[in-house]
N, C-alpha and C positions, 0 to 999 in steps of 0.2 A: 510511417510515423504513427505513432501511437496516442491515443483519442487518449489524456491524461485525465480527464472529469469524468470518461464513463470504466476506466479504468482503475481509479480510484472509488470510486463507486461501488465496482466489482466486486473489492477488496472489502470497502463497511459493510456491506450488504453481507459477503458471505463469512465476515466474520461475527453478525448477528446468528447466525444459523447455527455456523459449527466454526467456535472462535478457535480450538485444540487444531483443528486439520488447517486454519489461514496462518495462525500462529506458529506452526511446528513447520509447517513446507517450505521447503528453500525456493518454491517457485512464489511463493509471496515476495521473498526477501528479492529474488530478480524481477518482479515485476516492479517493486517499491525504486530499485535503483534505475532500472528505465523509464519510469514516470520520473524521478532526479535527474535522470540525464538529459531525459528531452527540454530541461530547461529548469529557469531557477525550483528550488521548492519554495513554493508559498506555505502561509501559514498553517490554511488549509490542510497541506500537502503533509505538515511539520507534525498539528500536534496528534491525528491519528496516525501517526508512522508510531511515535513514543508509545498508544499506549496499544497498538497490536506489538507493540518489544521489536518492532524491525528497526528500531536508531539505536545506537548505543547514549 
C-alpha cells in the first residue's frame, strides 16, 4: 500500500525542483492515479493534482 502523504509530498517537493521533468512524466500521472486509487482524493490531494496539469 502506498504512504499517500509522503507520496504526495514527493510529487510537490520535486516539482519545486524541476516542475518540466514532474510535469511531463507519465510516472507522475501513475503515481497521481495510485494515490487516487488508494482511496477518496481529498482536497489536498485535488487542487495540486490541477495545478502540476495531472487532472483534466
Amino acid at each position: 500500500m502506498i504512504d499517500t502523504a509522503r507520496a504526495w509530498q514527493a510529487l510537490l517537493d520535486a516539482d519545486s525542483t524541476a516542475p518540466a521533468e514532474v510535469r511531463n512524466r507519465p510516472v507522475a500521472r501513475t503515481l497521481l492515479i495510485e494515490i487516487i486509487r488508494s482511496g477518496p482524493a481529498a482536497a489536498d490531494v485535488a487542487r495540486p493534482a490541477i495545478t502540476l496539469g495531472l487532472t483534466r
